[in-house]
C-alpha positions as CSV (number, residue, x, y, z in Angstrom):
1,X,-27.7,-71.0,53.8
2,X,-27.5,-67.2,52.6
3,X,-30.5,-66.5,50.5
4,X,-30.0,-64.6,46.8
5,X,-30.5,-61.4,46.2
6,X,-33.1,-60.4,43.9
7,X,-31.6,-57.1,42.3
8,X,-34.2,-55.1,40.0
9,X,-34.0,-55.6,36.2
10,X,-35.9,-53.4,33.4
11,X,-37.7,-55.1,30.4
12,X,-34.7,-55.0,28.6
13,X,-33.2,-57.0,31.7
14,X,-30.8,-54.3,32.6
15,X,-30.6,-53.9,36.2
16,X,-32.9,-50.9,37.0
17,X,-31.7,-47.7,38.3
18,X,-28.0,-48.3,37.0
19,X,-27.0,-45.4,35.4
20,X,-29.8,-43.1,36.3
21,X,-27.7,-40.8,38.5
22,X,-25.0,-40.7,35.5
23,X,-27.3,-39.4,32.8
24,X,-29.0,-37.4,35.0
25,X,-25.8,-35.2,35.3
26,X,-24.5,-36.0,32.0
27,X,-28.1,-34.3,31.0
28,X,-27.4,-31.3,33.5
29,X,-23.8,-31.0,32.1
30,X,-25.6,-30.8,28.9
31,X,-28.1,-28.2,29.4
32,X,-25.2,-26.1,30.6
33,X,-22.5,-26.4,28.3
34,X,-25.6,-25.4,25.6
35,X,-26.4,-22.5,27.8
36,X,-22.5,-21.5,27.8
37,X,-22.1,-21.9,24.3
38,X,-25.0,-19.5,23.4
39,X,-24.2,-17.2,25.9
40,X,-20.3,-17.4,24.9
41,X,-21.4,-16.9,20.8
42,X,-23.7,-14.1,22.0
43,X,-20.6,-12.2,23.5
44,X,-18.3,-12.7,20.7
45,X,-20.4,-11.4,18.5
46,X,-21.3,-8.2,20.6
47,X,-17.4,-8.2,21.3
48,X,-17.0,-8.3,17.5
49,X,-19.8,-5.7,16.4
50,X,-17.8,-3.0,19.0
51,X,-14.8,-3.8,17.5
52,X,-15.2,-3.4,13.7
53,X,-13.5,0.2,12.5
54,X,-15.9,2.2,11.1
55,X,-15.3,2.6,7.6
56,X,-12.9,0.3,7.4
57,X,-15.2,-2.3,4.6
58,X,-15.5,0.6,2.3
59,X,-11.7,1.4,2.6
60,X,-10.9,-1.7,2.1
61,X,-13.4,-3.3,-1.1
62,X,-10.9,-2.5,-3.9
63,X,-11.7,-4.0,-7.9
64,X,-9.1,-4.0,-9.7
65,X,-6.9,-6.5,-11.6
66,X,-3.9,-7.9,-10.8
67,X,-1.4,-9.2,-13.9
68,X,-4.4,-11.7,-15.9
69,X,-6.3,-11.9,-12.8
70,X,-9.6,-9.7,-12.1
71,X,-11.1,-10.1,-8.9
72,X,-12.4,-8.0,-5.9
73,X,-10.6,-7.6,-2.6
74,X,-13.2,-7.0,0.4
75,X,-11.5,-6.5,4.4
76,X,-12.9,-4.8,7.4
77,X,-10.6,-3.5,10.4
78,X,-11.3,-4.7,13.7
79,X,-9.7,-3.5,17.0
80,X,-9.3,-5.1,20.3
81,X,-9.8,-3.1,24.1
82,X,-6.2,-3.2,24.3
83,X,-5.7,-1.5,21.1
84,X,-4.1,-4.2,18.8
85,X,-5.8,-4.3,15.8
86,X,-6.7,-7.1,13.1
87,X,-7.4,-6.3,9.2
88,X,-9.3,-9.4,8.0
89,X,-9.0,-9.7,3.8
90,X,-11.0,-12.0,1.4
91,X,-10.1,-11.9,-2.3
92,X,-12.2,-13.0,-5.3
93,X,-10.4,-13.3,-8.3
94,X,-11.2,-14.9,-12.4
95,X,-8.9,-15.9,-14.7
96,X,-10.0,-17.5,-18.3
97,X,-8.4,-18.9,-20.8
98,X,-6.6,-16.8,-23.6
99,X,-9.3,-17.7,-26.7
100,X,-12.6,-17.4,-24.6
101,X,-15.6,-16.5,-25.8
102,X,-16.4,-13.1,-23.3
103,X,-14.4,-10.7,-21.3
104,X,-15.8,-10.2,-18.1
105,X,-14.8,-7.4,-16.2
106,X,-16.1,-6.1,-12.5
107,X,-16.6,-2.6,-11.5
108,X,-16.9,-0.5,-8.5
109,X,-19.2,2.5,-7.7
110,X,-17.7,3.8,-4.7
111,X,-20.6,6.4,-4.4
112,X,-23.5,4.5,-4.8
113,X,-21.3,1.1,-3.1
114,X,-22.3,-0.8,-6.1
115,X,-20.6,-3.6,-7.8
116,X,-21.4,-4.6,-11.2
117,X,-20.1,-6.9,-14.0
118,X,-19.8,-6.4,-17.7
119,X,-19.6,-8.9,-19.9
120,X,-18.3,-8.5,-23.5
121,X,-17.1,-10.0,-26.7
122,X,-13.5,-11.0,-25.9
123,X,-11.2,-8.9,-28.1
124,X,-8.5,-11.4,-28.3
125,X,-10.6,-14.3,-29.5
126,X,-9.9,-15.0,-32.9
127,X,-13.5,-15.4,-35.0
128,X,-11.8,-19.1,-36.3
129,X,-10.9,-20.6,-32.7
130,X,-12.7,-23.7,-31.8
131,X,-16.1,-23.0,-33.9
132,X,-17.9,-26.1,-35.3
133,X,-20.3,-25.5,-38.5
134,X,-23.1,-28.0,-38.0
135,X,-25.3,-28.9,-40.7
């Protein structure tokens, strides 16, 4: 008669040691995919400092406004080792309705790179449009 085996279990009655060699790498795989990720970020980044044109922000940050739109346009130039080059462009822009109540308009200090907003009384509002008297 072959006698049982009487294989290990845990309190949970898992059998013990299964799997322990298994997370064991999947921890080391882990710790090293972390390691390449910040090591990989910390290269683009220094890749991507060298390659911005000097210059190129201040070149490109235009206000202006385009048909009833007012907005600000900001890009930087970057270049790669190979001499490509990449112009990267974000634009802001505000459009309100016909009757509001202010005109807002940005402007741009080239000199002192400042941007500032005015807000006024809109000159096309007529004094009538959409005001309640309340008593």
């Amino acid at each position: 008669m072959a006698r049982k085996r009487n294989y290990r279990r845990d309190r949970l009655g898992r059998f013990a040691g299964a799997g322990t060699k298994v997370s064991a790498s999947a921890k080391g795989a882990r710790r090293a995919a972390k390691t390449a990720t910040k090591t990989g970020a910390r290269k683009v980044a220094t890749s991507a400092k060298n390659s911005y044109v000097q210059g190129s922000f201040s070149r490109n940050l235009v206000v202006s406004q385009g048909g009833e739109y007012k907005g600000v346009k900001v890009g930087a130039e970057f270049t790669t080792p190979k001499g490509r080059g990449v112009l990267v462009k974000g634009i802001v822009g505000y459009h309100g309705k016909p009757d509001r109540r202010l005109d807002i308009t940005p402007s741009l200090d080239v000199e002192q790179k400042k941007l500032s907003v005015k807000a006024r009384p809109n000159p096309n509002r007529r004094t009538s449009a959409g005001t309640k008297i309340r008593r």
